[in-house]
NUTIDO-393282 format. One record per residue (C-alpha): residue number from 1; x, y, z. Coordinates in Angstrom, 1 decimal. Each point is the difference from the previous one (the first is absolute). Layout:
<sites>
site resi NUM c1 X c2 Y c3 Z
...
</sites>
This chain:
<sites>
site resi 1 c1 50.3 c2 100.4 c3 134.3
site resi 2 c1 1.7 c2 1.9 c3 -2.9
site resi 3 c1 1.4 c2 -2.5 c3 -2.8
site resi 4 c1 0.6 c2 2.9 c3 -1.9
site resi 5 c1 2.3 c2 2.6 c3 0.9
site resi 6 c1 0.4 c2 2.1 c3 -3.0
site resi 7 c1 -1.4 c2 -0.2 c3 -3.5
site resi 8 c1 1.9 c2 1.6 c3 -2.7
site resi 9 c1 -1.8 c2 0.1 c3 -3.5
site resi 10 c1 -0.7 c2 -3.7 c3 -0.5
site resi 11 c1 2.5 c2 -1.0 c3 2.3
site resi 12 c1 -1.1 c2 -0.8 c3 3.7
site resi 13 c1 2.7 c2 -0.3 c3 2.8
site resi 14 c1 -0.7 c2 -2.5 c3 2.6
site resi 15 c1 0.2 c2 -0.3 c3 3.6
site resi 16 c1 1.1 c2 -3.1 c3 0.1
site resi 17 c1 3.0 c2 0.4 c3 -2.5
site resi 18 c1 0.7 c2 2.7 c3 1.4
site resi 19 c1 0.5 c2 -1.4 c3 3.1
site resi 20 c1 2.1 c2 -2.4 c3 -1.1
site resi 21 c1 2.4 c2 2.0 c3 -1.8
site resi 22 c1 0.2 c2 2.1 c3 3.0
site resi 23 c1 0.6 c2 -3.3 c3 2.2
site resi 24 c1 3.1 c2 -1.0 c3 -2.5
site resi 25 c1 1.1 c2 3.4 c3 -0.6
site resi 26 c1 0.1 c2 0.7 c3 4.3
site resi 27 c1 1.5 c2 -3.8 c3 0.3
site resi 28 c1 2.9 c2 0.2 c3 -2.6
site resi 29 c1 1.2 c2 3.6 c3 1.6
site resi 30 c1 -0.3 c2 -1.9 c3 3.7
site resi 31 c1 2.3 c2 -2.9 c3 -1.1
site resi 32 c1 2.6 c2 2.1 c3 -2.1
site resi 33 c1 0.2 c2 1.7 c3 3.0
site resi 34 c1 0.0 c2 -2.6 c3 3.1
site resi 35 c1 2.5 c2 -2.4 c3 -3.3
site resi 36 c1 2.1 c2 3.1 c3 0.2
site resi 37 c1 0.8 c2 -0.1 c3 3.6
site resi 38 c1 0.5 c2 -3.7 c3 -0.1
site resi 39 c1 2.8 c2 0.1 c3 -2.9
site resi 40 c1 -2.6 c2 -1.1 c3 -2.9
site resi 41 c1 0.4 c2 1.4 c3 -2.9
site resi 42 c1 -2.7 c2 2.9 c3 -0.8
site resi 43 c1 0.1 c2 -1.0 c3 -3.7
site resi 44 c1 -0.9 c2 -3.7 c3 0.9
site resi 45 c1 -2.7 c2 0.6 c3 2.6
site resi 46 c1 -1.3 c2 1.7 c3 -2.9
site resi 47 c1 0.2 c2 -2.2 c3 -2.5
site resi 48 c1 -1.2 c2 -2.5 c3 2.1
site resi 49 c1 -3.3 c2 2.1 c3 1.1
site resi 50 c1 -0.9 c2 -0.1 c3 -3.6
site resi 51 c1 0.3 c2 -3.6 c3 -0.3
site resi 52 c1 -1.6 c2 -0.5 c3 2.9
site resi 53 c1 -3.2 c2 2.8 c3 -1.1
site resi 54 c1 -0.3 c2 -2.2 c3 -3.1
site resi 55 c1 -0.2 c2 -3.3 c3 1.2
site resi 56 c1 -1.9 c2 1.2 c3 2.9
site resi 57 c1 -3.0 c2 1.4 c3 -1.9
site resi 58 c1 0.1 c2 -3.3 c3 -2.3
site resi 59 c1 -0.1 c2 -2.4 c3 2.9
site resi 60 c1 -2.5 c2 1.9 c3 1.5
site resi 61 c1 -2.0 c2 0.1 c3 -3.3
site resi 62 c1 0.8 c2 -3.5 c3 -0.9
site resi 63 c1 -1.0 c2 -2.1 c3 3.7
site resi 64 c1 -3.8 c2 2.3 c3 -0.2
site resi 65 c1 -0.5 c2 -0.7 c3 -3.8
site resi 66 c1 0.5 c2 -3.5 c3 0.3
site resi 67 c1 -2.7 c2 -0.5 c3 1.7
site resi 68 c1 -2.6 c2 1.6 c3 -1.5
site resi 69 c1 1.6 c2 -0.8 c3 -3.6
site resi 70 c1 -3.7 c2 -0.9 c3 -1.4
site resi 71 c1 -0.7 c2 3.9 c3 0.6
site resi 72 c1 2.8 c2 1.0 c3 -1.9
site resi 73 c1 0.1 c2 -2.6 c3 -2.7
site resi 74 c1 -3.1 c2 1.8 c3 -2.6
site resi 75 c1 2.2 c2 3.2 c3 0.3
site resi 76 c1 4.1 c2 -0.6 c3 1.1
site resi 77 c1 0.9 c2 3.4 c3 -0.2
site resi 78 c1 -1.5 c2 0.6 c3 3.3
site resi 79 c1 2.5 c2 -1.6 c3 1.2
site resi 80 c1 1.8 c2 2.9 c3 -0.3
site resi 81 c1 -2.5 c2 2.6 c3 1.5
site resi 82 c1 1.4 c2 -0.1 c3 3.2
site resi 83 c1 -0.9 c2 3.7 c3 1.2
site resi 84 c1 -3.6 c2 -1.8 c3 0.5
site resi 85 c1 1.8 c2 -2.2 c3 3.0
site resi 86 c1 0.8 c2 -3.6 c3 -0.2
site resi 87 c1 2.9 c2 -0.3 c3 1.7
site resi 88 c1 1.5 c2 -2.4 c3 2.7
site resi 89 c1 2.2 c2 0.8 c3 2.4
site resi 90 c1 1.6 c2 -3.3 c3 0.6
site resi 91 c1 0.4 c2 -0.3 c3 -3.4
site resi 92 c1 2.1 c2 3.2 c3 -0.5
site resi 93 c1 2.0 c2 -1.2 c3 2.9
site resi 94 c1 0.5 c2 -3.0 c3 -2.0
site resi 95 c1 0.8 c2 1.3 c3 -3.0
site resi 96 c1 2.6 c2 2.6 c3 1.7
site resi 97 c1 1.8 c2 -2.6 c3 2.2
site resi 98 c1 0.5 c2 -2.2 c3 -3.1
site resi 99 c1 1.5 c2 2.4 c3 -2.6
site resi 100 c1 2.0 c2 1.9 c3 2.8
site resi 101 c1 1.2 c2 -3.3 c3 1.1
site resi 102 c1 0.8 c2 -0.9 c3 -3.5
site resi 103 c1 1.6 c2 3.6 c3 -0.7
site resi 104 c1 2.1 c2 0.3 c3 2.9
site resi 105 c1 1.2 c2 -3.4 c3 -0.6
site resi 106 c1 1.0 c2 1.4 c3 -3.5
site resi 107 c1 1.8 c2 3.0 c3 1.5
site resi 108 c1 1.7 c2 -1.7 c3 3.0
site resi 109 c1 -2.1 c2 2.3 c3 2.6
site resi 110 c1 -0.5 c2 -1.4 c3 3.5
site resi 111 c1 -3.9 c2 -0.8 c3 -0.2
site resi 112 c1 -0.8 c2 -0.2 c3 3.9
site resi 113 c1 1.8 c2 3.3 c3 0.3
site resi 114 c1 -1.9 c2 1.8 c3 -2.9
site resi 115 c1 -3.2 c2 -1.8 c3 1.4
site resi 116 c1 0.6 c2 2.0 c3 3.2
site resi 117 c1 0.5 c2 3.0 c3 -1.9
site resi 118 c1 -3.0 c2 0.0 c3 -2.0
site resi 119 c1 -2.5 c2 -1.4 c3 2.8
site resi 120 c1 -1.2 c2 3.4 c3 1.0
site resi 121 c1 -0.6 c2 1.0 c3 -3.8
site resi 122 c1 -2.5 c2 -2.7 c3 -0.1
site resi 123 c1 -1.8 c2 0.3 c3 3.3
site resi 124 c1 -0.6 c2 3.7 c3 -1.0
site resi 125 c1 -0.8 c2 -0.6 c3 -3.6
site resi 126 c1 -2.9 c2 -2.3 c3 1.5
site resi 127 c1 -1.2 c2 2.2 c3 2.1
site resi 128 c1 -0.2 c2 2.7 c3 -2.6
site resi 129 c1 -1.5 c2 -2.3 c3 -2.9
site resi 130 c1 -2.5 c2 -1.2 c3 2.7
site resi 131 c1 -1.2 c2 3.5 c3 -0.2
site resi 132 c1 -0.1 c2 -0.2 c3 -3.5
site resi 133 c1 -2.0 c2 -2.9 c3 -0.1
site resi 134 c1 -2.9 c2 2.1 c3 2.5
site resi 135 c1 -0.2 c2 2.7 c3 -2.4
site resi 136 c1 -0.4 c2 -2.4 c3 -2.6
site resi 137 c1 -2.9 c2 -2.1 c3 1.7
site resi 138 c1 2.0 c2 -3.3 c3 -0.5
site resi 139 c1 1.1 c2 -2.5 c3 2.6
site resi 140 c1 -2.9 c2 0.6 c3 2.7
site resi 141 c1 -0.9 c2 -1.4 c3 2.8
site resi 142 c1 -3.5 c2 -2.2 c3 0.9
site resi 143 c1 -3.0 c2 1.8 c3 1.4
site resi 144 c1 0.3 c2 1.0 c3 3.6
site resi 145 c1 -3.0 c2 -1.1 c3 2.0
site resi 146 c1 0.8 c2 2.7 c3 2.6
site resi 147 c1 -1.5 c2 2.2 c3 -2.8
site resi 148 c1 3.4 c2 2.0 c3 0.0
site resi 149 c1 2.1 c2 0.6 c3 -3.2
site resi 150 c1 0.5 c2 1.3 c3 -3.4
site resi 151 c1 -2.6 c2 0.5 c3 -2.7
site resi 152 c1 1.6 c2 -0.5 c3 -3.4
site resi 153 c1 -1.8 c2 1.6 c3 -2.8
site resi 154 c1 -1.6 c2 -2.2 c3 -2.4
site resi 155 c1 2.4 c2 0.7 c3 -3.3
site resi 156 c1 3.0 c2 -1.6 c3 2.7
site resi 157 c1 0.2 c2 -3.9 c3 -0.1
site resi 158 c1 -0.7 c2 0.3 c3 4.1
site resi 159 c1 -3.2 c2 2.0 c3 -0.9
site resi 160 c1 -1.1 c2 -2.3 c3 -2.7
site resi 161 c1 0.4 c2 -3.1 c3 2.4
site resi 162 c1 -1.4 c2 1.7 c3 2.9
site resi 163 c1 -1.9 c2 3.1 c3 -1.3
site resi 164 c1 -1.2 c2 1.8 c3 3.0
site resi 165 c1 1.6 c2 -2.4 c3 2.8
site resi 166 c1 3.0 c2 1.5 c3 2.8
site resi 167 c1 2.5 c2 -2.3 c3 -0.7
site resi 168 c1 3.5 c2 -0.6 c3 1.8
site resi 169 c1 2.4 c2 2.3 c3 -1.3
site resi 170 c1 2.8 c2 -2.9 c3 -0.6
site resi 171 c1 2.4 c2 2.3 c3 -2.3
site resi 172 c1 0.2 c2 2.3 c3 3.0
site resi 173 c1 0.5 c2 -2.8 c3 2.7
site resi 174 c1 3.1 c2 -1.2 c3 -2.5
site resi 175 c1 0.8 c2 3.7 c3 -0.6
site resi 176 c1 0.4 c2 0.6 c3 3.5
site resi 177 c1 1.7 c2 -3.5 c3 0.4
site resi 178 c1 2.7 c2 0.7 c3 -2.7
site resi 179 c1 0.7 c2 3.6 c3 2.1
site resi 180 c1 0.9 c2 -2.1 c3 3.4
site resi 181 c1 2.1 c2 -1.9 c3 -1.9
site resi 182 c1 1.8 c2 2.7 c3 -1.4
site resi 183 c1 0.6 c2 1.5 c3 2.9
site resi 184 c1 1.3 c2 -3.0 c3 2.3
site resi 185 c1 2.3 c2 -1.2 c3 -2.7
site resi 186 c1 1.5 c2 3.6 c3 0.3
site resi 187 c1 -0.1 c2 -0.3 c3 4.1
site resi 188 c1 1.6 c2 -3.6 c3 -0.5
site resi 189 c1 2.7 c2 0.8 c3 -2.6
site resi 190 c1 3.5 c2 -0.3 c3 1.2
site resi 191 c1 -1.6 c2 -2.1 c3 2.8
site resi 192 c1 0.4 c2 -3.2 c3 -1.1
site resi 193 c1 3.1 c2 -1.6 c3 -1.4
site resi 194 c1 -0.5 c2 -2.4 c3 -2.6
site resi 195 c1 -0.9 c2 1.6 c3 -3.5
site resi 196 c1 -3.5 c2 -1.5 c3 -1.0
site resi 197 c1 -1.3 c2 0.2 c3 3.3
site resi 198 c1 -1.8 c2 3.8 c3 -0.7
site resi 199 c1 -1.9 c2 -1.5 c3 -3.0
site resi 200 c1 -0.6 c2 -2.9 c3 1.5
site resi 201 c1 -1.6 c2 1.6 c3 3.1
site resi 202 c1 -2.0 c2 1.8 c3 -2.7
site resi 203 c1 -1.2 c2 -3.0 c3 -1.4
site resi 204 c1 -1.3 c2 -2.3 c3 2.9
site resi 205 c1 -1.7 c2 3.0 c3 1.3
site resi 206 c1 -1.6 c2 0.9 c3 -2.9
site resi 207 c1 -1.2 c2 -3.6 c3 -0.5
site resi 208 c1 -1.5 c2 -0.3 c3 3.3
site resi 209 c1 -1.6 c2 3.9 c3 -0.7
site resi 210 c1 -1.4 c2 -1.4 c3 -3.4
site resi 211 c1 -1.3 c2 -3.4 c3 1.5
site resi 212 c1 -2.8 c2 2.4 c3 2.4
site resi 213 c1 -0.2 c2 2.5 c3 -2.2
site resi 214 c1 -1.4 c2 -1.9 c3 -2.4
site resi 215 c1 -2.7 c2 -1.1 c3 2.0
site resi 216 c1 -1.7 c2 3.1 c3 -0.7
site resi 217 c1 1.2 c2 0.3 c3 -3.6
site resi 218 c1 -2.6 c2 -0.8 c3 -2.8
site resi 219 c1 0.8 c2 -2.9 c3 -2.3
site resi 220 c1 -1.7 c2 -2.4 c3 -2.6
site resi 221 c1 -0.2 c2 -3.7 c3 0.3
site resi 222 c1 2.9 c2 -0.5 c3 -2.4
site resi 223 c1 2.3 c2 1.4 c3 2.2
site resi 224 c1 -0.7 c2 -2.3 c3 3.3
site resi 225 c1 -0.1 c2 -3.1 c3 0.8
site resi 226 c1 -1.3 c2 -2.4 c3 2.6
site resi 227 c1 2.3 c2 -2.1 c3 2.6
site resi 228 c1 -2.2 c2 -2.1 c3 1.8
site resi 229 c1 -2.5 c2 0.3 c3 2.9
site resi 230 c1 -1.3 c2 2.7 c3 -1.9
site resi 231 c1 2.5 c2 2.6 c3 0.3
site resi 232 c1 0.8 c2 1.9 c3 -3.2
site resi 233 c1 3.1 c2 2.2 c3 -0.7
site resi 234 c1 1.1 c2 2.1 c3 -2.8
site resi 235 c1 2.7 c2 -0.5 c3 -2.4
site resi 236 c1 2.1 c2 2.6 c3 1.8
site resi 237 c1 -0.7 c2 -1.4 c3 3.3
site resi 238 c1 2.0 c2 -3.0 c3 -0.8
site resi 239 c1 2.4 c2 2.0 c3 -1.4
site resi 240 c1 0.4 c2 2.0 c3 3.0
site resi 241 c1 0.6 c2 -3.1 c3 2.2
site resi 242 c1 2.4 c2 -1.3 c3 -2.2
site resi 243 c1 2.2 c2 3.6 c3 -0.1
site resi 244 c1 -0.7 c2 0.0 c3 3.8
site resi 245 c1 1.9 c2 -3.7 c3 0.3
site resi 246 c1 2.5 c2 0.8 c3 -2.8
site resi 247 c1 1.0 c2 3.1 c3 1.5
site resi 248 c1 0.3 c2 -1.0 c3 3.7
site resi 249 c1 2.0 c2 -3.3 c3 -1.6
site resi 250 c1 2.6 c2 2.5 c3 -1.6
site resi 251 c1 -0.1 c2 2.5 c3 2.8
site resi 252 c1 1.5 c2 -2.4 c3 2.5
site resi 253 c1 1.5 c2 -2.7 c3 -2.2
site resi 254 c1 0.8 c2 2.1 c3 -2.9
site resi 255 c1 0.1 c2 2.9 c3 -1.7
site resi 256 c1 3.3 c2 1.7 c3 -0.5
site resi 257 c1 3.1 c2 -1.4 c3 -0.4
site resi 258 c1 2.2 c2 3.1 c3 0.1
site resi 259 c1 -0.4 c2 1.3 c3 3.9
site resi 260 c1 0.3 c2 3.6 c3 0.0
site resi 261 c1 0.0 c2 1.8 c3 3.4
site resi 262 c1 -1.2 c2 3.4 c3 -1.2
</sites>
């Protein structure tokens, strides 16, 4: 695990921002280029991947402060600490669906068309960020019984929950989750001939990735909750069931209105 990178003067650089700014920076050049091909506007995709960086990092920050606000309350400019981890993915997807929605509405761009465009972008940037969050030591799995895993150090939130213990390496699992996506969104573009349909394939399948990877992903009480006869699921288990429904709902009954037989 290597949270820091480089340290210049007083000035560390982190893994884990650096891995997102690398995700972003890799994700915008991948949709100007596919937006290009499709008769999108570079200048818009672009605009619109900084919209969608910006509301993506505070939706993910927002849904994981939330709730844990009691930690945060005694000091709220942690809050903003962010290179420490503390960042959900569905809420980024949250936050980027809503203000592109709201900002493609505003510039008359076709949304399920864009959505196709910029499907990839995401499935790599999570794959990459994932990576991020493993140097960092955040988002780890439970402790493996078979006795195989990763030792965090004790300085890394993994550590100091599980000093010594081989835990799953979740962030790789997702890591290596987001990477299939990528690449079958690219093996399934042009293939399908309703614009949407690429994200949405993204979507279901990344909810019903997230609902068994989280099995072996570590998480507090606050973030699960029981649902009778004793089985208890996380927050983003739910949520993955419910993308899983919505998406399969729009793939076959929705989606995109403008047909476009690439």
């Amino acid at each position: 695990m290597i949270p820091t990178l480089l340290q210049i003067g007083p000035f560390p650089i982190r893994s884990y921002g650096v891995m997102i700014a690398l995700s972003f920076a890799i994700g915008i050049w991948l949709a100007v280029r596919r937006g290009r091909k499709r008769g999108v506007d570079p200048g818009r995709i672009t605009d619109l991947s900084i919209v969608i960086l910006i509301a993506s990092i505070v939706g993910a920050r927002l849904l994981y402060v939330l709730p844990y606000w009691g930690e945060f309350a005694a000091n709220p400019l942690r809050v903003f600490e962010i290179w420490r981890g503390g960042l959900t993915m569905y809420g980024g997807l949250a936050g980027a669906v809503l203000a592109s929605a709201l900002y493609m509405r505003a510039k008359r761009m076709p949304f399920w068309k864009v959505a196709d465009i910029v499907a990839p972008s995401v499935a790599l940037g999570l794959s990459l960020t994932r990576v991020g969050c493993f140097l960092n030591g955040c988002c780890f799995g439970v402790p493996n019984p078979s006795g195989w895993g990763v030792r965090f150090p004790p300085h890394s939130a993994a550590g100091s929950e599980f000093y010594g213990v081989p835990l799953h390496p979740a962030q790789l699992y997702d890591s290596a989750v987001g990477l299939f996506l990528f690449l079958l969104l690219l093996l399934l573009d042009g293939k399908l001939r309703r614009d949407g349909r690429l994200f949405l394939v993204f979507i279901g399948l990344y909810g019903v990735a997230r609902f068994f990877l989280d099995r072996v992903r570590y998480y507090e009480d606050v973030s699960t909750v029981a649902v009778g006869g004793g089985f208890v699921f996380t927050w983003n288990q739910l949520l993955s069931v419910g993308l899983l429904v919505a998406a399969l709902l729009l793939f076959f009954f929705g989606g995109g209105k403008r047909h476009d037989r690439r």
